[in-house]
N, C-alpha and C positions, 0 to 999 in steps of 0.2 A: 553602454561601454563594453568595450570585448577584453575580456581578461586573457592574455597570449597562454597562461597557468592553466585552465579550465578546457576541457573538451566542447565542441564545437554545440553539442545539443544540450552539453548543461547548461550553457550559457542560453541559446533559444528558451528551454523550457524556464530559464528563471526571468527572463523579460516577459513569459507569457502569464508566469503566476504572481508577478508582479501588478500584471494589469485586472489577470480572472479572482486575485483576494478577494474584492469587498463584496464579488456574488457567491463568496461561500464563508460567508462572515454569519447568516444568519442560521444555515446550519451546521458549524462547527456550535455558535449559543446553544440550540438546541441537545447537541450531543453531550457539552461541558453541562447541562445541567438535568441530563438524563440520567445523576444518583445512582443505584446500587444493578441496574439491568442495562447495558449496553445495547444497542444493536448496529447489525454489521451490513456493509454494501450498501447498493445503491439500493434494494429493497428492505432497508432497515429490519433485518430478523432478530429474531433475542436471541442474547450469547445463552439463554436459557435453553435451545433448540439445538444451538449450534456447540457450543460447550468450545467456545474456542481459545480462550486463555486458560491457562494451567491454573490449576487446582488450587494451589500454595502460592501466594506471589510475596509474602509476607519476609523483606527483610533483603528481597533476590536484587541484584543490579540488572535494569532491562534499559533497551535505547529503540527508540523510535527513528528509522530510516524515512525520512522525507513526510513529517510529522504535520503539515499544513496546519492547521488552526489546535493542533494537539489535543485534541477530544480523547486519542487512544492511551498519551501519556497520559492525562486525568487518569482515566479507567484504572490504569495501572496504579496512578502513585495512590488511588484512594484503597486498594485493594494491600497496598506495605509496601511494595515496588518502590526502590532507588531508582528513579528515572530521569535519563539524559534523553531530549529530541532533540532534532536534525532536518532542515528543509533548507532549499533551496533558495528560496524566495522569502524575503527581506520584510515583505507587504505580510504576506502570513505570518510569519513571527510575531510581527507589532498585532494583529487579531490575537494571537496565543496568550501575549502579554497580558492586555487587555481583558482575557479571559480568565487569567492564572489571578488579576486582580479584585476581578469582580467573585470570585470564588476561594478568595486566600488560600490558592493552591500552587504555592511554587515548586519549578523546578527549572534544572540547567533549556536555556533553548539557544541553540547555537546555529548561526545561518553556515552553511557549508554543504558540500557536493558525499552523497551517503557513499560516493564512488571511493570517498578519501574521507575515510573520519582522525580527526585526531585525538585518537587513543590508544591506549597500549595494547599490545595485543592480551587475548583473553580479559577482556575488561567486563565483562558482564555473562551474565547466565542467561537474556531473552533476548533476541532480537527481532520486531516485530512490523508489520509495514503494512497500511491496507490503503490501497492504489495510491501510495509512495512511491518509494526505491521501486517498489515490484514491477513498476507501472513505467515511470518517467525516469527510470537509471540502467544502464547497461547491463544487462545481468552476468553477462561475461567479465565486469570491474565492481559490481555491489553483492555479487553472490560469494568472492573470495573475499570482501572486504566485510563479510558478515561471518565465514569461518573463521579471520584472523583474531574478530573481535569474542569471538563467545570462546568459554570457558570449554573444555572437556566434558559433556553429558548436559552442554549446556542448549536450547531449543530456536529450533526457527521459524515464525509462524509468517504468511505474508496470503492477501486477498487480493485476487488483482482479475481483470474479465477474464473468461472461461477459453482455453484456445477457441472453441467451438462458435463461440459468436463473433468471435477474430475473422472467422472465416466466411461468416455470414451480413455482416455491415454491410453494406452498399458506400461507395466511395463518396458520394454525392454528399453536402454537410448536411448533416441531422437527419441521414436518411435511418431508416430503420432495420432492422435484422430479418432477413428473410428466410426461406426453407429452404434455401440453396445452398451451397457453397460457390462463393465468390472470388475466393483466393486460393493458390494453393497453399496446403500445409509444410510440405515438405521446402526448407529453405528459412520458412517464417523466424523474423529477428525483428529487423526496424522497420517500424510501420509508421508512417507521415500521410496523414490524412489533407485532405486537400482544404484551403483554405487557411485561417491562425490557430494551428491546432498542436503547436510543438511536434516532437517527438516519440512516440510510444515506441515500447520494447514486449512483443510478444512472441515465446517460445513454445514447441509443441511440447507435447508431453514426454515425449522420448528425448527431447534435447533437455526440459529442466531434471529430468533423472540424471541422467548422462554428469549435465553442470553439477548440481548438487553431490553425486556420491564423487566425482575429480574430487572438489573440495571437501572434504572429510565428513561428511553428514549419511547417515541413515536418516531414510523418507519413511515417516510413523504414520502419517497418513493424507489424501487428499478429499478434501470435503466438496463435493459437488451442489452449492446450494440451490435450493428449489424455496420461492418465495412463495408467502402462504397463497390463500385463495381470494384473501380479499386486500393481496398487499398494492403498495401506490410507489413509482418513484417518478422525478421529475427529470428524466434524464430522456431522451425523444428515442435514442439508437435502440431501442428494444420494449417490446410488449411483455404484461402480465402473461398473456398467452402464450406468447414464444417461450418465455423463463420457466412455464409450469411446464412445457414438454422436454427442453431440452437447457442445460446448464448454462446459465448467462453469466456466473461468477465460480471462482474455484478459490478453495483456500487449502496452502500445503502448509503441514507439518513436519519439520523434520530436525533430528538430534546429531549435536558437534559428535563425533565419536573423539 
């Protein structure tokens, strides 16, 4: 059903993750019972390497933007974190539930567009998103709608593919990442892969500087990850090989001023 309320590609990607839930139901399990070591991306690295959650979480309000089966809200609320998530899709939430019971770990899950949260402004000190909002929301409407939300000094962390392998995918479905460049950089925004693939939103790196310092943020850092040497993911669009020479994922950090 078409919500007339809802932008045209929230509403796509929530009929797509409506249907792609129950094949990432068995690793969100995994992640919800991955205990006191996280790891990130589709190369599962240790936030031991990556050091990607802040220090102190003990006590902080944080909210997950487009929180799928909310493995990153766990991590949070087990670490002190006041935590609120957020997705899109109705199918994922009912997994989150599911998993918030099997783990007596609750917290608020609210189905809704990260483009429009409803909360007040400055309602939290973290706002955090790993190929959520980063990924599948307009970052031109989830990147002011994550300044509105954080506090003054308060953090923005988000994981989402690297522009670099944006550029490298082959159009074809499930093709793989090559040594080329495939697309131009200059321009890149919405990217619709061919076939039932929703939506994607990827920016170069000069336009997420550009978005992020418009909406009041200082950028503290961007982490290029590099997966170890004997890492595995299940995902076809990119090789161990390609990811050890050149960045297949990026995570930015950056603070409300």
């Amino acid at each position: 059903m078409t919500d007339p309320g809802l932008p045209e590609h929230v509403m796509r990607n929530r009929d797509l993750w409506d249907r792609w839930a129950k094949d990432y139901a068995q690793a969100g399990a995994r992640a919800w019972a991955a205990g006191a070591e996280p790891s990130w991306g589709i190369w599962s690295v240790p936030e031991s390497d990556l050091h990607v959650l802040p220090a102190d979480l003990a006590g902080r309000d944080a909210i997950e933007l487009g929180c799928g089966t909310a493995y990153v809200s766990c991590w949070l609320a087990r670490r002190g974190a006041r935590v609120v998530a957020i997705d899109n899709s109705e199918a994922q939430l009912a997994t989150a539930r599911r998993y918030q019971q099997e783990h007596a770990l609750y917290f608020p899950l609210l189905h809704g567009n990260a483009e429009q949260v409803p909360y007040h402004d400055a309602s939290f000190d973290l706002v955090i998103s790993e190929y959520g909002a980063c990924l599948w929301a307009d970052p031109y409407r989830w990147i002011p709608e994550a300044g509105r939300l954080l506090r003054p000094g308060g953090e923005l962390i988000f994981l989402t593919n690297a522009a670099l392998l944006t550029l490298c995918v082959p159009e074809e479905d499930e093709a793989t990442a090559t040594d080329r460049l495939l697309r131009p950089a200059f321009g890149m925004y919405r990217v619709e892969w061919p076939g039932d693939h929703g939506v994607n939103f990827h920016l170069s790196h000069g336009d997420w500087i550009r978005l992020l310092r418009r909406h009041g943020f200082a950028i503290e850092d961007l982490i290029e990850v590099r997966p170890s040497e004997t890492a595995t993911t299940r995902y076809p669009w990119v090789t161990l090989a390609w990811a050890r020479q050149w960045p297949s994922e990026e995570i930015w950090k950056a603070r409300r001023q």
